[in-house]
DRENPA-3360 file (N, C-alpha, C; in nm, 2 decimals, always signed):
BEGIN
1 = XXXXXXXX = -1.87/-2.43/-1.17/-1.84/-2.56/-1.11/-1.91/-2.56/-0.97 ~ -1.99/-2.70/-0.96/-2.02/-2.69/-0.85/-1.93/-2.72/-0.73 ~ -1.91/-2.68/-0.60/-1.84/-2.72/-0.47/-1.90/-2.82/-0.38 ~ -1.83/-2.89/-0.36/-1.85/-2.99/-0.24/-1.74/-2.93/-0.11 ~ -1.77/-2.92/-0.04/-1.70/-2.92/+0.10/-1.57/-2.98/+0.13 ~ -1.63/-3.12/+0.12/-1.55/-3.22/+0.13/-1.42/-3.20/+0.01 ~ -1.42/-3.11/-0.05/-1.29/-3.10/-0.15/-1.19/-3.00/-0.10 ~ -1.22/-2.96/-0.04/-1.16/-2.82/+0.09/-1.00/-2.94/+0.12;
9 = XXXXXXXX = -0.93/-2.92/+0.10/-0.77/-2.99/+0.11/-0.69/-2.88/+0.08 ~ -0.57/-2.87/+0.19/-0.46/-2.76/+0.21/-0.35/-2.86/+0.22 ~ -0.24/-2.84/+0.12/-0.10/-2.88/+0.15/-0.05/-2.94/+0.03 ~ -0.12/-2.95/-0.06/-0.10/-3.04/-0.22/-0.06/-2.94/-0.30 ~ -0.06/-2.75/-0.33/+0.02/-2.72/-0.39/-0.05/-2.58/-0.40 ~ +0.00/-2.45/-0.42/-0.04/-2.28/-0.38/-0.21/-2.29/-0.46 ~ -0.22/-2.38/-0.56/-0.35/-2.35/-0.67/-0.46/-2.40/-0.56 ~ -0.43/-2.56/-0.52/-0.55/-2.60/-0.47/-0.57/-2.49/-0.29;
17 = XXXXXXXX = -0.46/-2.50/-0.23/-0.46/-2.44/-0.10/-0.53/-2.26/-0.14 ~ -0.51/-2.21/-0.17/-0.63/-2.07/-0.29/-0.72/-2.11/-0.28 ~ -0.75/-2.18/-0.37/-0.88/-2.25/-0.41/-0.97/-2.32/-0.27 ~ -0.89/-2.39/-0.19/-0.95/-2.40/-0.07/-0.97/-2.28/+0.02 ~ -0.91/-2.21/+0.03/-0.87/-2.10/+0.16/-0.99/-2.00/+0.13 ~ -1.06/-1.99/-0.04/-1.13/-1.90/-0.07/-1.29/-1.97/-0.02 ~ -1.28/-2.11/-0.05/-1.45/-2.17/+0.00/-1.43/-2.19/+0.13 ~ -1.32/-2.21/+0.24/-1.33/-2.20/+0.34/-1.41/-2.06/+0.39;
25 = XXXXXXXX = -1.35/-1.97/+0.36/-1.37/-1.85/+0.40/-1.48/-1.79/+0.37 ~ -1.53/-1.86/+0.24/-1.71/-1.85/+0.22/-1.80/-1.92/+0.32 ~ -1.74/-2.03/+0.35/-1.81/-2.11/+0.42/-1.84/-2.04/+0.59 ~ -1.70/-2.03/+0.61/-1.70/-1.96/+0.80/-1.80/-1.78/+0.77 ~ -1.83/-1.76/+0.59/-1.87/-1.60/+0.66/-2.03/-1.64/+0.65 ~ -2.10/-1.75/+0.63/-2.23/-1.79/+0.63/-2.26/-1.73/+0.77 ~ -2.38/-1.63/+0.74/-2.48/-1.60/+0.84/-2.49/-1.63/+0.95 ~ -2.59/-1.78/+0.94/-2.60/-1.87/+1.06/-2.45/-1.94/+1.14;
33 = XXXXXXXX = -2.39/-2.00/+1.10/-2.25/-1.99/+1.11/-2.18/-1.89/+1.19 ~ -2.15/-1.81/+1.10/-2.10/-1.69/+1.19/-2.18/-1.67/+1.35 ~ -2.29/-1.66/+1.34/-2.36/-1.62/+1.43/-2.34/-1.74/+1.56 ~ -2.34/-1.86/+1.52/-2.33/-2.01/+1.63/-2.22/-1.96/+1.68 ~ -2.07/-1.98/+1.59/-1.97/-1.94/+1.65/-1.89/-1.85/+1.72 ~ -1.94/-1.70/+1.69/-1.92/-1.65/+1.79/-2.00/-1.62/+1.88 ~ -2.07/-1.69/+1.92/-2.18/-1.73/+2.03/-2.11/-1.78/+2.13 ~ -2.04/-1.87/+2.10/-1.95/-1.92/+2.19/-1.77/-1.90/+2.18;
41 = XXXXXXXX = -1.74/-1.84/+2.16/-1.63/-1.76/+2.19/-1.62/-1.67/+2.33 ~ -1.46/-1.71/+2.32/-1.47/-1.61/+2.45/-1.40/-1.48/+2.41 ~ -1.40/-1.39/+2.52/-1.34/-1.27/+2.46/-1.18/-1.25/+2.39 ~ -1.12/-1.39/+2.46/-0.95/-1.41/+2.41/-0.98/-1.45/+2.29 ~ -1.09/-1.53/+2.26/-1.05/-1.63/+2.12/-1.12/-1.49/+2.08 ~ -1.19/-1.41/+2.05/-1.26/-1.30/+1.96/-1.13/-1.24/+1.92 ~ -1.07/-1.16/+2.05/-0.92/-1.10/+2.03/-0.86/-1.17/+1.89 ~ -0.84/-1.26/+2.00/-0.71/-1.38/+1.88/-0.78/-1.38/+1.73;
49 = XXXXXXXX = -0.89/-1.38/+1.69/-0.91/-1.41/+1.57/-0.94/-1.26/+1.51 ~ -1.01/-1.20/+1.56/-0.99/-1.05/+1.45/-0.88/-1.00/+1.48 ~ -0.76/-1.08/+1.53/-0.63/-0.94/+1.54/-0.58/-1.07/+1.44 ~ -0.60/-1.12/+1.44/-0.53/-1.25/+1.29/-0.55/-1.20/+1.17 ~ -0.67/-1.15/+1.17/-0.75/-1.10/+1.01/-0.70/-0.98/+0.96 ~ -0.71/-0.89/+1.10/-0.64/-0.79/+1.05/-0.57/-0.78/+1.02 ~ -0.45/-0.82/+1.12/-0.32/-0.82/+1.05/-0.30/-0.88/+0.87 ~ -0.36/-1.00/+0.84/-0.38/-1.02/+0.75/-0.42/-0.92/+0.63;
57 = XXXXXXXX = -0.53/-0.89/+0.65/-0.57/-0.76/+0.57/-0.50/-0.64/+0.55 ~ -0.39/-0.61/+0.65/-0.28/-0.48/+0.64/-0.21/-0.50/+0.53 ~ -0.21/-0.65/+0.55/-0.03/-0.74/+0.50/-0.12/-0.72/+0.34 ~ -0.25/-0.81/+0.32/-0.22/-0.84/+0.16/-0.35/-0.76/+0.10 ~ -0.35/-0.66/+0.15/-0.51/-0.54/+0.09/-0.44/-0.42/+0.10 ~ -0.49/-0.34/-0.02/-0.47/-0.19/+0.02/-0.56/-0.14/+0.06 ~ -0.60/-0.02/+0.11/-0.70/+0.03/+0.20/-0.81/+0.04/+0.12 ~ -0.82/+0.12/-0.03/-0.92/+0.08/-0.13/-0.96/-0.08/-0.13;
65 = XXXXXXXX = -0.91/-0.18/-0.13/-0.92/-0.36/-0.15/-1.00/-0.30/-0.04 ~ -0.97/-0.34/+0.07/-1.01/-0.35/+0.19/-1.19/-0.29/+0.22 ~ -1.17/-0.15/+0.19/-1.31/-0.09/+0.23/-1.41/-0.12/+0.10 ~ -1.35/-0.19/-0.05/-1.47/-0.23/-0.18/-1.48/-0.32/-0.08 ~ -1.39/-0.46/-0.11/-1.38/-0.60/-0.09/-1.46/-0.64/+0.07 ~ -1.42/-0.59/+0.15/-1.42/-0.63/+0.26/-1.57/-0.59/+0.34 ~ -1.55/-0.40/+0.33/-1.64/-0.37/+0.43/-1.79/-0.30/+0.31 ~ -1.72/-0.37/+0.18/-1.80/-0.39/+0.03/-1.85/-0.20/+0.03;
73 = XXXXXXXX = -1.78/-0.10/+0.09/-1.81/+0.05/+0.01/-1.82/+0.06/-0.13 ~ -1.92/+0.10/-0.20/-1.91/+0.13/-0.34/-1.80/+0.24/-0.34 ~ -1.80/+0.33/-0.27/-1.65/+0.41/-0.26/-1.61/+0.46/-0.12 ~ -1.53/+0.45/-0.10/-1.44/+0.38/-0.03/-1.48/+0.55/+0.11 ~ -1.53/+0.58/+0.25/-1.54/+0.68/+0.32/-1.41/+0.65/+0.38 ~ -1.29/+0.70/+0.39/-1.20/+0.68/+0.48/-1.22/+0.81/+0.61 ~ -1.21/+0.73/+0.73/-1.22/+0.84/+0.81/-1.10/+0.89/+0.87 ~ -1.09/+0.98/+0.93/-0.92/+1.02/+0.97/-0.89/+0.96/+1.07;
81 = XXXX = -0.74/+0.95/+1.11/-0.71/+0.86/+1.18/-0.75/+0.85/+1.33 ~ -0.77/+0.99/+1.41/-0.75/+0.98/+1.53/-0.92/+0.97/+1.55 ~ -1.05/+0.93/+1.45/-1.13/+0.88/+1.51/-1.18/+0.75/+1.50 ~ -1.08/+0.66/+1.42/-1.05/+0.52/+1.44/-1.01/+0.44/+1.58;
% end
């Protein structure tokens, strides 16, 4: 199926708000994109937004999800804690 942007709508029911939350989230990790906007960020809004994700990511990933899905390891290097 193709996407249109303009179909991106939150609040109509858990299927379509998924379904949006997932092309949003494609849309803000575009390259160029990413790159504009934190260009202009300041250091609070940087804070504010990777400590949002994170937390996010504790709450609904396990550490395997996390290092395939996220930081895309074909297997997963976990390093030990105290050099995080």
């Amino acid at each position: 199926m193709d996407f249109d942007p303009h179909q991106i709508c939150f609040g109509l029911n858990q299927e379509i708000d998924q379904r949006s939350c997932a092309w949003f989230l494609r849309l803000t990790g575009q390259r160029k994109f990413a790159e504009l906007l934190s260009s202009r960020l300041s250091s609070d809004e940087i804070e504010a937004l990777t400590s949002t994700l994170t937390a996010l990511f504790k709450e609904h990933l396990s550490e395997d999800e996390y290092h395939t899905h996220f930081l895309r390891e074909e297997s997963p290097h976990h390093l030990p804690e105290e050099s995080c």
